[in-house]
C-alpha positions as a Python dict, from the first residue, in 0.01 Angstrom:
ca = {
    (1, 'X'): (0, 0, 0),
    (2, 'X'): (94, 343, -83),
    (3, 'X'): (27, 611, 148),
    (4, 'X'): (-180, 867, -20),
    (5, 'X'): (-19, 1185, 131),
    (6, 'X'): (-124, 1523, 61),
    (7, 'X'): (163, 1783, -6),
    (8, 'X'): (151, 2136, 23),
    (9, 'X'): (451, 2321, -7),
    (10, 'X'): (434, 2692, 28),
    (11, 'X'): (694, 3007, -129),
    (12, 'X'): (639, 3316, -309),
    (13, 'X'): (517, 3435, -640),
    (14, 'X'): (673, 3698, -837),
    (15, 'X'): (588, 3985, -626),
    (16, 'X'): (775, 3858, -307),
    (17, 'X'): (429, 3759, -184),
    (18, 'X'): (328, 3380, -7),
    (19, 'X'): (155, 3146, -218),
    (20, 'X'): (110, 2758, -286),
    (21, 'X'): (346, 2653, -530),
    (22, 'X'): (261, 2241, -499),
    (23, 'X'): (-72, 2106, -388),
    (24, 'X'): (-59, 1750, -528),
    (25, 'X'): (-43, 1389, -407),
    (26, 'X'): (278, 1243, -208),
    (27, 'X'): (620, 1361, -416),
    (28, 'X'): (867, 1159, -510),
    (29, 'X'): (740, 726, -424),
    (30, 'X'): (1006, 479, -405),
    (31, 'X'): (927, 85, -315),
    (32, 'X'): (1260, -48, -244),
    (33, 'X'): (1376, -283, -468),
    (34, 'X'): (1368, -674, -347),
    (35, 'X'): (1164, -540, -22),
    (36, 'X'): (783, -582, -123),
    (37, 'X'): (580, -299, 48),
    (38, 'X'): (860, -134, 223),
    (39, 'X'): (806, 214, 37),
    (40, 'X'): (944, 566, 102),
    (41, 'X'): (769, 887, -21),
    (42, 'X'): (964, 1215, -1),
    (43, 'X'): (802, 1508, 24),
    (44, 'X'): (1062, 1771, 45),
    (45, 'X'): (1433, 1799, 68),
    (46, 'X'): (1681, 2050, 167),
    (47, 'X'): (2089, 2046, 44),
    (48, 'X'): (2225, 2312, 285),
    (49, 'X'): (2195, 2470, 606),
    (50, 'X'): (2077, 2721, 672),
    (51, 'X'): (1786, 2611, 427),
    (52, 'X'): (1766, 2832, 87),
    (53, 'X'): (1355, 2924, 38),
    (54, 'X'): (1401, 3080, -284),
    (55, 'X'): (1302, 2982, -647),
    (56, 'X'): (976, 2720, -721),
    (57, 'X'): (1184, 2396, -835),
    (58, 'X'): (1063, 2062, -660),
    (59, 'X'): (1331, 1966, -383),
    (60, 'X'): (1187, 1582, -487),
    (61, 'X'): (1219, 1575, -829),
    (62, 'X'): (1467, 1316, -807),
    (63, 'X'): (1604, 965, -759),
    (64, 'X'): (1506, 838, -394),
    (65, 'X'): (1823, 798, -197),
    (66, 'X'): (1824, 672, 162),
    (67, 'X'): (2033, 984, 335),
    (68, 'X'): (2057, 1362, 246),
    (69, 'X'): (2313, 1503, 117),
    (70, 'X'): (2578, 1657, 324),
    (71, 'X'): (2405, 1956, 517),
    (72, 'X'): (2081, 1862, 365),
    (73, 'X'): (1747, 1696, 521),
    (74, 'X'): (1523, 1503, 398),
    (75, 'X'): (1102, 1477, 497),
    (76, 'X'): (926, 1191, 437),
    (77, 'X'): (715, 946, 484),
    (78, 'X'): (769, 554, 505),
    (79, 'X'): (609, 232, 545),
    (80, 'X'): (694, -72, 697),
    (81, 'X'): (532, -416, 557),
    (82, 'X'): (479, -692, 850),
    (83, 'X'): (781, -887, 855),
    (84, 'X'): (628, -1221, 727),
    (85, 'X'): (558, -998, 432),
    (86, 'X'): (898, -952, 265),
    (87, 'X'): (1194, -1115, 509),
    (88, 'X'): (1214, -1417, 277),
    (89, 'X'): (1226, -1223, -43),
    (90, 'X'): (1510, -991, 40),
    (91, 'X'): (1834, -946, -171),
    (92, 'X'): (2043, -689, 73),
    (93, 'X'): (2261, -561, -138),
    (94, 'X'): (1952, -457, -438),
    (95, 'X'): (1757, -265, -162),
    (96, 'X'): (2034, -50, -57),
    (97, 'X'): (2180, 20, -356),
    (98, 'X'): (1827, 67, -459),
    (99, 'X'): (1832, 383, -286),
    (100, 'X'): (2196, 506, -335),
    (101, 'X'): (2310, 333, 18),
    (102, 'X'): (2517, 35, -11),
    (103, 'X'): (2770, 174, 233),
    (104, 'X'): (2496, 182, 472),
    (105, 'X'): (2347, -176, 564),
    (106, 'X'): (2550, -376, 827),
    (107, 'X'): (2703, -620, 587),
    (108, 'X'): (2813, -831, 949),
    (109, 'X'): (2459, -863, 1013),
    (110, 'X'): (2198, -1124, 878),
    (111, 'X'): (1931, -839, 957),
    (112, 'X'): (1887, -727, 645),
    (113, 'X'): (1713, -381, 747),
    (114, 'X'): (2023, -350, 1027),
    (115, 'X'): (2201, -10, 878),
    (116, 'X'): (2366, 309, 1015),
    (117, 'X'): (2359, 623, 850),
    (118, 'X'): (2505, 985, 873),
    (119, 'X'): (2223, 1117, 1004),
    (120, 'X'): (1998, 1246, 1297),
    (121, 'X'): (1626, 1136, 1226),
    (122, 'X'): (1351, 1265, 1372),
    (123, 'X'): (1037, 1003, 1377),
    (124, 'X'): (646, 1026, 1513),
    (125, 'X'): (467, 686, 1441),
    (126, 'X'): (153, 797, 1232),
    (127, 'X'): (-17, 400, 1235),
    (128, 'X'): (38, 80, 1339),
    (129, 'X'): (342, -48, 1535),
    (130, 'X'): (709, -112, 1499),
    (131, 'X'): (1031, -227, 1704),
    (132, 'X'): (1348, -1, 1733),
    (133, 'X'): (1599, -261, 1721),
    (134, 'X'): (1924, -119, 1883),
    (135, 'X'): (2230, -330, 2012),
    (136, 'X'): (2171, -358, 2386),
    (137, 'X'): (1756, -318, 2375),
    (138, 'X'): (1429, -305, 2106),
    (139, 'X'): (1217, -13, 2171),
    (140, 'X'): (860, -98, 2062),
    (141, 'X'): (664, 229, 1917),
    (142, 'X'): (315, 300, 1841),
    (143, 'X'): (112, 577, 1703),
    (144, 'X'): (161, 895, 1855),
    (145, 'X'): (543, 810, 2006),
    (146, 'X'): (859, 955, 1887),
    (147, 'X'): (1197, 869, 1830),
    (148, 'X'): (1523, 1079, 1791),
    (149, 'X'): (1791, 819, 1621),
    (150, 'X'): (2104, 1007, 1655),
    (151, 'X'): (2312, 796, 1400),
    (152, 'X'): (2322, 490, 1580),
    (153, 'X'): (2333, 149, 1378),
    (154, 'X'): (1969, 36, 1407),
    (155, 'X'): (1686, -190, 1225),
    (156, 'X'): (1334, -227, 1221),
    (157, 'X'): (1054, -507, 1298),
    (158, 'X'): (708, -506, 1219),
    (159, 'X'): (631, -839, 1427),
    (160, 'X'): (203, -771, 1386),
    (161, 'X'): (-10, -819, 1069),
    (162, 'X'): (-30, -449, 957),
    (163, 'X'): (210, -204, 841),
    (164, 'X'): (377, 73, 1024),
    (165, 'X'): (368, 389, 899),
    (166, 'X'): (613, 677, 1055),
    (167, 'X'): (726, 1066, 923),
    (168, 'X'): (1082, 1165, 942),
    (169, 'X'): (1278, 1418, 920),
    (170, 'X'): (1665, 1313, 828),
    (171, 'X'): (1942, 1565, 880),
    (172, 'X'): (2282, 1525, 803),
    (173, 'X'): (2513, 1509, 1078),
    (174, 'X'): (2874, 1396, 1204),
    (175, 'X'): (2901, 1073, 1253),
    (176, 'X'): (2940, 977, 1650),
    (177, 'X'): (3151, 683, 1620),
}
């Protein structure tokens, strides 16, 4: 299933003044290859900080990658099939490189969603339910919680019959470690 998301993104006409300059379904929709239903939908991207608001170009009129560039962010939205769902029909390597991040999965690690990336990612659970999986503990989260993953190395588990769905913010950061 594809999350049918809304997008309104907001800057100025040719007068300086505020106006709409996208209202239209989700943005840019990637399924990742080899991982049935797992499916990420940005909706808006930035490459620097401080942001630059300026100009009417879509900030997703690209190729889904995982992280944002280097002083970037990315928003979006993704969805998490149940486990039983996909875990036998995974090829690692094709769903990271998929989205530009082969560098990223834990290649140690026969989790095949077990990754660390560049990042600081700011999550709110918007349905269902889904495990944190850390190295010393799994944090279970359900609608309404947040989570602040601060570039640690990480996976995800959707142990139930329905799919998780979560909004994130990624922002580039230093690596900790």
């Amino acid at each position: 299933m594809v999350w049918s998301i809304r997008r309104v993104v907001t800057g100025h006409d040719e007068n300086g003044r505020s106006t709409v300059i996208f209202d239209d379904k989700n943005g840019q929709v990637k399924e990742m290859d080899s991982m049935p239903g797992l499916v990420l939908t940005d909706l808006w991207e930035t490459v620097s900080s401080p942001a630059d608001n300026s100009g009417t170009d879509d900030a997703v009129n690209r190729p889904v990658r995982l992280e944002p560039m280097t002083g970037g962010s990315i928003f979006r939205i993704v969805e998490f099939p149940p486990d039983g769902d996909w875990l036998d029909k995974v090829d690692v390597s094709t769903a990271f490189d998929s989205v530009a991040a082969g560098g990223a999965h834990d290649d140690g690690s026969s989790d095949p969603l077990r990754h660390k990336t560049d990042t600081i990612d700011y999550i709110v659970i918007l349905e269902g339910e889904i495990d944190a999986v850390l190295d010393t503990e799994t944090i279970r989260l359900r609608r309404g919680d947040a989570l602040v993953q601060r570039g640690t190395v990480h996976s995800w588990s959707v142990k139930g019959d329905k799919p998780c769905v979560l909004a994130v913010t990624l922002v580039s950061a230093t690596p900790a470690v």
